[in-house]
C-alpha positions in Angstrom: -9.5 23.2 85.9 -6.5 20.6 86.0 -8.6 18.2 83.6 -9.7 20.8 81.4 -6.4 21.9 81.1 -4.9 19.4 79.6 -7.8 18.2 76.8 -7.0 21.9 75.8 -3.5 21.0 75.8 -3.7 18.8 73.6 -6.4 19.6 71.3 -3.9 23.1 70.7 -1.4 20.6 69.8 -3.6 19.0 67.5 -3.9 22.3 65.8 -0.8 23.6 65.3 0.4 20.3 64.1 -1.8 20.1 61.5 -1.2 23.4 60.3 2.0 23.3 60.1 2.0 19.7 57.7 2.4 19.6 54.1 -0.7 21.8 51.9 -3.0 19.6 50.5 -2.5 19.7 46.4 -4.9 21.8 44.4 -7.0 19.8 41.6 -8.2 20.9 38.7 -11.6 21.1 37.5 -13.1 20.4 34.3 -13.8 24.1 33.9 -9.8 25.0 34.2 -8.5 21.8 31.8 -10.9 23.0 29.2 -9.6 26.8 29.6 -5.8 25.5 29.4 -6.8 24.0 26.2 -8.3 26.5 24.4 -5.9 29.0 25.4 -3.7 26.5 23.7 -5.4 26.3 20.9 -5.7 29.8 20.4 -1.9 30.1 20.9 -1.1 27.6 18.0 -3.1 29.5 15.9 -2.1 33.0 16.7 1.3 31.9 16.5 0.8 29.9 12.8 -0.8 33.3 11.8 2.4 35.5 12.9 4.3 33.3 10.8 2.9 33.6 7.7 4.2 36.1 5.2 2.8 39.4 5.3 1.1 41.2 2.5 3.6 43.7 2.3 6.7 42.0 0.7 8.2 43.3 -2.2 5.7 42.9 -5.4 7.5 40.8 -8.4 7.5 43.7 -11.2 5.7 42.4 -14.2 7.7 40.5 -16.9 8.0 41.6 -20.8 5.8 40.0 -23.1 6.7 38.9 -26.8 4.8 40.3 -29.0 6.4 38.3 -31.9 4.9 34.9 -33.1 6.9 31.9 -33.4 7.6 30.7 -37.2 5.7 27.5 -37.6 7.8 24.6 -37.9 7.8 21.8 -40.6 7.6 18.2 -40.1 9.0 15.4 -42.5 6.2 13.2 -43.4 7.5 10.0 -44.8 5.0 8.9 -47.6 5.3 5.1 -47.2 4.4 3.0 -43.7 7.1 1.4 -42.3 6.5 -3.0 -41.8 5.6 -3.3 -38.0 6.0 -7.0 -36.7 3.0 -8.5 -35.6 3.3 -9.2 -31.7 1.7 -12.5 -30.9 2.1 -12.3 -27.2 0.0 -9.3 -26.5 -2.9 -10.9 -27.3 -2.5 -13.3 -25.1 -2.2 -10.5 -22.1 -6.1 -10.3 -21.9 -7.7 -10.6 -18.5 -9.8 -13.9 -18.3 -13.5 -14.1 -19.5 -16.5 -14.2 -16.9 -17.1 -17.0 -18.9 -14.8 -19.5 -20.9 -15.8 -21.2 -23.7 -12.8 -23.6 -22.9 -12.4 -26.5 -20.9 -10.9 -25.3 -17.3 -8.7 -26.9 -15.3 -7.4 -27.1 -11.8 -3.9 -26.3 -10.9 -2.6 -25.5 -7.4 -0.2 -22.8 -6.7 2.5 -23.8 -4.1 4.6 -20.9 -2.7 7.9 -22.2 -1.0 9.9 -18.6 -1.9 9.9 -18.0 2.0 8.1 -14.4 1.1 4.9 -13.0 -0.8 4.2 -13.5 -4.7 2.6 -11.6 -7.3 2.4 -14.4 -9.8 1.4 -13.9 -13.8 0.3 -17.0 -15.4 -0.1 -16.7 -18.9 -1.0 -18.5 -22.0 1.4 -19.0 -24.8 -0.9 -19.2 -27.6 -4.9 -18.8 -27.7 -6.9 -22.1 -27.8 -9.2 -23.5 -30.4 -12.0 -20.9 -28.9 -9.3 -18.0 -29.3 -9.0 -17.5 -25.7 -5.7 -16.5 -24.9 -5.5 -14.8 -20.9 -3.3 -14.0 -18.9 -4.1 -14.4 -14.6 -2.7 -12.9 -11.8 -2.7 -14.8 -8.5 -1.0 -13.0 -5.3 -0.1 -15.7 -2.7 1.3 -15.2 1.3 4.2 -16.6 2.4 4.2 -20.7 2.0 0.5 -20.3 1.3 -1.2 -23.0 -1.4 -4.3 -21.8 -3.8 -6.0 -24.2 -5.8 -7.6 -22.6 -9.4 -9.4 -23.5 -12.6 -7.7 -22.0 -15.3 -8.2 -22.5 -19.1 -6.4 -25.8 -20.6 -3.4 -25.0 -22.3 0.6 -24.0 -22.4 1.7 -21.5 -20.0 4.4 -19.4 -19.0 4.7 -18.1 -15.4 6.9 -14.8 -13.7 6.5 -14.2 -10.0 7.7 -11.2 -8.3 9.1 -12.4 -4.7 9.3 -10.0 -1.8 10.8 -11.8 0.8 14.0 -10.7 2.9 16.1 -11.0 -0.5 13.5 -10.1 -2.9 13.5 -11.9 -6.3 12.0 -12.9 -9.3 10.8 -16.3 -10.2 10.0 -17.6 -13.6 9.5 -20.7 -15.9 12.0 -22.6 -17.5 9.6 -24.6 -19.8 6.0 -24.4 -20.5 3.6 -25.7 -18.4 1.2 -27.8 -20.1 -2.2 -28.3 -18.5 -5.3 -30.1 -20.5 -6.8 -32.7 -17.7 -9.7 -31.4 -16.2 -9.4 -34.9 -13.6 -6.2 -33.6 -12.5 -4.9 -31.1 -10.0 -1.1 -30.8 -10.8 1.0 -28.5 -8.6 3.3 -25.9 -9.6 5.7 -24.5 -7.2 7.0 -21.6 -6.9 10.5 -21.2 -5.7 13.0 -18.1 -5.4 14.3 -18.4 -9.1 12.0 -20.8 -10.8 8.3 -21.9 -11.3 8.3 -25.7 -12.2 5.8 -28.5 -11.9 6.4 -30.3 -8.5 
């Protein structure tokens, strides 16, 4: 009896000791997360539904209607055409053909602004084919784009959006004709110029 009274001891130690520690924490299963949500869910919607206006507010009484007609009203209709100036440069804003009769030429675009450019590089006057185009070119920051374009006099506008946007444009035209040649033109915060 004196050995089995102290395994007995001890094992009745064991047992209050451990029921008297911390509860062990209760999980959830996937059963309970996906009740949580759609009780949620229903919530937000109930909720959203209380919220809305209720069908019955105040109606807006009807308004009066005229039952007069407008008198027409007269127009001055001058009986001569006025003289409109002939604008040279608008047709020279057409997009470029899917295929030039011209001769094309390469020209590199060098962007040193210190942002991105929309660039518009546009003829001044149409060549002996009547081709007159205008291209748009959009270039990252210090990027480089080499492109055939039709020979000929162009102008050039950028719009600059770097951390003080800008706009950048031509000073003089740039002449291209040399289809051997790959000239640059750089553009800069204020100006577009050959290099």
């Amino acid at each position: 009896m004196k050995k089995k009274f102290p395994a007995i001891l001890s094992l009745l130690m064991i047992v209050i000791v451990s029921a008297c520690g911390p509860a062990p924490t209760p999980t959830l299963t996937v059963e309970d997360l996906q009740g949580t949500a759609a009780a949620n869910a229903w919530l937000a919607v109930t909720q959203t539904q209380a919220a809305l206006p209720t069908a019955t507010a105040t109606p807006v009484p009807p308004t009066a209607t005229n039952t007069i007609a407008p008198l027409p009203t007269f127009t001055f209709v001058p009986t001569f055409v006025p003289a409109t100036a002939v604008n040279t440069e608008s047709a020279c804003n057409q997009p470029p053909p899917v295929v030039s009769k011209g001769v094309l030429v390469p020209v590199k675009f060098v962007n040193v602004s210190g942002g991105n450019v929309n660039l518009s590089f546009g003829m001044n006057s149409p060549n002996v084919h009547s081709e007159c185009v205008t291209y748009s070119y959009t270039l990252g920051e210090f990027d480089t784009a080499v492109v055939k374009v039709l020979a000929g006099c162009y102008w050039a506008y950028a719009w600059v959006d770097g951390s003080t946007p800008s706009t950048a444009q031509t000073l003089e035209n740039l002449c291209v004709s040399d289809p051997n040649a790959e000239p640059d033109i750089v553009i800069g915060t204020e100006v577009i110029a050959f290099k």
